[in-house]
Structures are given as structure tokens and as C-alpha cells.
Steps between C-alpha positions, in 0.01 A plus 500: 500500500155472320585632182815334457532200718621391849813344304603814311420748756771325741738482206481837398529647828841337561630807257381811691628288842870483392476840377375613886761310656796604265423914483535393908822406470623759209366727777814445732794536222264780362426710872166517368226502700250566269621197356464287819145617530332442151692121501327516858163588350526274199579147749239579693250525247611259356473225847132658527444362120689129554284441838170427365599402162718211665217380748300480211689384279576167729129505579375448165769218443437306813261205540321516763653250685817617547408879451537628834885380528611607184302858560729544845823418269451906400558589871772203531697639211446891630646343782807340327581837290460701896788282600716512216469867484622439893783279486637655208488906582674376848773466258491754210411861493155599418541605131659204440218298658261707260677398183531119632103513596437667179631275292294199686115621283720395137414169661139557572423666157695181310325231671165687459565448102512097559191494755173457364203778556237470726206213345217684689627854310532321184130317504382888612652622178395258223828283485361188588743331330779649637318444838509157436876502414594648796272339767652181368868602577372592815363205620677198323474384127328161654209714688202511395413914471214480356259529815681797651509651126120464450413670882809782372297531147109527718649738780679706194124490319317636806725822546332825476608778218487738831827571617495832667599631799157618562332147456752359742415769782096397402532110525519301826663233340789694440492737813542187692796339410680829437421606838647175636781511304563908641489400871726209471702758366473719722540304782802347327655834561366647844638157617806808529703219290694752286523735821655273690742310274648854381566558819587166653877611550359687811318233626773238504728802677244525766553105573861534515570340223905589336361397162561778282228653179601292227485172694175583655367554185605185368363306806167672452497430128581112557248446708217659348617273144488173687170584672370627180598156317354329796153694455499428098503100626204547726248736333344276278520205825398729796279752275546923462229555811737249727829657426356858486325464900879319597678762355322794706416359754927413564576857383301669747645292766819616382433838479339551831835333649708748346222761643531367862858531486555856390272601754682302769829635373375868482347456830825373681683761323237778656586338878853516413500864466280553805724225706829466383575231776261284349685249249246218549320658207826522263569141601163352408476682115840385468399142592178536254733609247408205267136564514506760217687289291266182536259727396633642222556122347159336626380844303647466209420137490112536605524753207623258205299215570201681437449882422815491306388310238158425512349834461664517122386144434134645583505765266581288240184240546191729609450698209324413165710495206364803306556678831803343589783761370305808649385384869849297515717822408258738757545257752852463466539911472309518810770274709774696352313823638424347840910363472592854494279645740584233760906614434437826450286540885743283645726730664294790547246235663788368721640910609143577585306188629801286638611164318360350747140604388595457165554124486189494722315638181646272297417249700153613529465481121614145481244395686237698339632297213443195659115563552542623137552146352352362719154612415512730183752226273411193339724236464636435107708173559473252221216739347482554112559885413088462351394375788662794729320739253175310534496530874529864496184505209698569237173494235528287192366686187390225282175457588242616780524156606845481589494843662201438721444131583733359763774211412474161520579408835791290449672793305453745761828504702548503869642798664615478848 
């Protein structure tokens, strides 16, 4: 991603992602499963290369403006691919759903070739021409670019030589935003999101619901795309912090619901056996029967209005540009790590602690996330990627001056 490009590194991945996805589906006709398992491997290397690259990628090309919405389109069009993959293996058989999906990254490797690269990566690598090229596609031939090209060209001036992984554990002014950027993650994830959407199926039995796997996936997947569209059109009105505290706030509520009512259940069950002439408790679940399912939406919903998307869009925005492919692909290894310790735990969590105590936890973590933004992250709405840097003392190496004396005040922006 640094030595080639946002733009080619998402077009040359596309190969090694239809390769994954077919030696899947040769697997079947094959009976390999050696077969299944490297095409296994090689996907999901290949989704922990496309996530920050993408995020980043849109970043760079935003303005500032309009940034934030066009940042949560990555999680809006995750969404839309989630539901395809849905409503079409409720109809095909799963190798045939791996050669249909596989053939869908031809797409995203072609249209890379017609998209321009990144302006802020091209000013960092001596193309200022090109820079200027592309950052006029981007915003309009009858804009003027020449403002946000000269703060590109001094930000791309100041960056320090320095790009180990031993200056970024030494500098505060990296530490910071990474370490933001790792606990959204984190608490993206011990939200129990994946947990409890891979095993949703049991959750809408336990309401009484006759709506079988594949439709329950599909109602899942539909809701979380139109609440994830929805949060894309009010990040850059509302603001990250806003949607984040919403979004966590509405899970937990959610999740201690579906709490109370698996102990309630397991405790009327426990009478049951000691009483058998006592139905009241029978009668009652059955009644609250639609309490697990309200949860399970409101859930999914609290979910993709904020910690779906937002989280991503983050990573994308805190980190200076010389910095930005490293700390964006450890954060985004670090959620896939906590994604599959979170599914992993789940049911050994749930056999020894109860499922009951285990959407308490999760619960418990969404509101730790909640004091989380609400005192540890600032708020990037309508902020210039430069001035997100230069809140978190990113130094400027031109001169002592500019690394010392403090900004003019009306250049120092406003964090909430």
C-alpha cells in the first residue's frame, strides 16, 4: 500500500481473491479438502488486506466535508455483498455460491484501473503533478484545488524519514490515535456482534418464530444495510462521538433484554421441574416470546448506526500519512483478532457461564465503550486530515519554529 499505491494494491489483490474463492469451489467436484482450506486461507488474507486499504483509500479521496458519509459507504457496501451472499446461497449450493462470489473482485480490480490514486500518497512521493491530476477529478474540473493541494504539499514536507515500528511505540502522537483506533475495535467486536448474528437462528427459535435459517439470515442482513445507509447520511450531520454513544448505549439495552429473558426462561424452566403443576411459568415465556426477537433487531440496528461503521471510518482519519498504512493495517489486524476471539469464546462462554451472563458481558462492554468516547475520543466531523494530525502533535520538521511554537489561533480546530 506504501510502496505501490492505495489504487494498485486494491487492483492487484482482486487476483489472489478469485483464486481463494474458485480453489473453494474446485474443492467440492475435487473432494479436496486441502483444497477448501488453502482457498480458505488465501480469502481471508486477502479481506484482512482490502479492510484498511479501502478505508484509506476513501479517506485520502474524501473532502472533508462529506468524508465521514462516504467513509461509512465501506461498511454499507460490506453490508450489500453480506446480503447478496444471503439471498443468493438460499438458492444455490455453496460451491456454486463460491464461483458466483468469486467472480464479483474481476469487478473491483477493473474499476480500480479507471480510479485515480490517492493525491495525499502521490504529493508524499514526489508526483505532484500527478497529484494535481487526480485531486482535480476528484473534486470537479471547476474547483479550485489549489488550497487543499498546497496544505497536501506542506503536511507531505513536514513528514519524518522515521518510519519504524520502534518510533511509533516511542511517540505519543502516534500511540494515541492508534490506541483509539484499537479500542473502537475492540469494542466493535466484544459488542458479541459476530457471536450473536452466527447464531441468531437460535435466538429467533427461542421467540417462536417459524421463520426458517435462510430467511432469518436475510432479515438480519436487510436490516443491518438500511441502518448502515441510514448511519452513512448522519455521520458527517450528527458527528462520530454522537452516533458512537447512540449506538452503545441502544446495544446494551438490547443485550441486557435478551439477558433478563434467558434467565427468566431458565428460571421457569428450573420451577417446572420442581412443580410440574405449575404452567403459569410456561404461559408467561410463551407470552414474552417476542421479546428476544425485538432485541435481536433493536441490536442489530443500535449496531449499524454506529459501531458498524464508524469505527472503520476512524481508522482511516487519525493517523498521519507516513504512518497511515502501518497503524491502519495493525489496527485493522487487531479487530480481526478480537472478531475471532469473540466467535471463537462464544460457545464455550455460553456451556460454562450461561448465555445469560454472556450477553450481560457484552453488554457490559458496550457501555464501557460509551465512557470510552465519551471521554478518551475527539470528534473529527468536518476536520481536515492535517488538522486531525495536528491535534494529536504530529511535529512539523521544517523548522524549530513550526515544531515548537503553537498555531495561530484561528487555525487551531475545535474538538468536542
Amino acid at each position: 500500500m506504501e510502496m505501490y499505491g492505495r489504487r494498485m494494491t486494491l487492483a492487484t489483490i482482486s487476483i489472489p481473491y478469485i483464486l481463494g474463492f474458485y480453489l473453494m469451489g474446485l474443492s467440492y467436484y475435487v473432494k479436496s479438502t486441502s483444497l477448501l482450506f488453502i482457498g480458505r486461507v488465501i480469502t481471508g488474507l486477502l479481506t484482512g488486506a482490502s479492510t484498511p486499504t479501502s478505508q484509506i483509500y476513501v479517506s485520502e479521496c474524501s473532502s472533508p466535508r462529506i468524508r465521514g458519509a462516504l467513509g461509512s459507504f465501506t461498511a454499507t457496501f460490506l453490508s450489500l455483498g453480506i446480503v447478496i451472499a444471503y439471498i443468493v446461497g438460499a438458492f444455490v449450493e455453496w460451491q456454486t455460491l463460491c464461483f458466483l462470489i468469486g467472480s464479483l473482485p474481476i469487478v473491483l480490480g477493473l474499476a480500480m484501473l479507471f480510479m485515480p490514486e490517492t493525491p495525499s500518497w502521490l504529493v508524499a512521493h514526489n508526483q505532484e503533478p500527478q497529484a494535481k491530476v487526480a485531486l482535480q477529478k476528484l473534486r470537479g474540473k471547476y474547483t479550485d484545488i489549489e488550497p487543499e493541494l498546497q496544505r497536501m504539499k506542506t503536511n507531505g514536507n513536514s513528514q519524518m524519514l522515521d518510519v519504524s515500528y520502534a518510533n511509533i511505540m516511542t511517540s505519543s502522537h502516534l500511540m494515541k490515535p492508534l490506541f483509539i483506533s484499537m479500542a473502537l475495535m475492540f469494542f466493535q467486536q466484544f459488542s458479541g456482534i459476530n457471536a450473536i448474528v452466527f447464531y441468531s437462528a437460535s435466538i429467533f427459535q427461542e421467540a417462536g418464530s417459524s421463520v426458517d435459517r435462510f430467511m432469518s439470515s436475510i432479515m438480519i442482513g436487510i436490516v443491518q444495510l438500511v441502518f448502515t445507509m441510514i448511519s452513512a447520511l448522519l455521520v458527517d450531520r450528527s458527528g462520530r462521538r454522537l452516533l458512537l454513544m447512540i449506538s452503545g448505549t441502544f446495544m446494551a439495552i438490547s443485550l441486557i433484554g435478551l439477558s433478563v429473558f434467558v434467565y427468566l426462561k431458565n428460571a421457569w424452566e428450573e420451577i417446572t421441574v420442581v412443580d410440574e403443576s405449575n404452567s403459569s411459568g410456561s404461559f408467561v415465556i410463551s407470552e414474552l416470546g417476542w421479546l428476544p426477537l425485538l432485541c435481536l433487531v433493536s441490536f442489530i440496528i443500535a449496531y449499524s448506526i454506529g459501531f458498524g461503521a464508524v469505527p472503520q471510518l476512524i481508522m482511516g482519519e487519525l493517523f498521519p500519512l507516513e504512518y497511515r498504512h502501518r497503524l491502519g493495517t495493525i489496527s485493522a489486524s487487531f479487530g480481526l483478532s478480537c472478531t475471532f476471539i469473540v466467535v471463537r469464546t462464544f460457545p464455550e462462554m455460553a456451556a460454562t457461564m450461561g448465555i445469560g451472563s454472556v450477553y450481560g458481558l457484552y453488554a457490559a462492554c458496550c457501555l464501557t465503550a460509551v465512557l470510552f468516547v465519551a471521554f478518551c475520543l475527539p470528534e473529527t466531523k468536518g476536520k481536515t486530515l492535517e488538522e486531525i494530525n495536528r491535534f494529536f502533535g504530529h511535529p512539523l520538521k521544517d523548522t524549530a519554529s513550526q515544531t515548537c511554537s503553537p498555531l495561530p489561533e484561528k487555525s487551531i480546530p475545535v474538538f468536542e
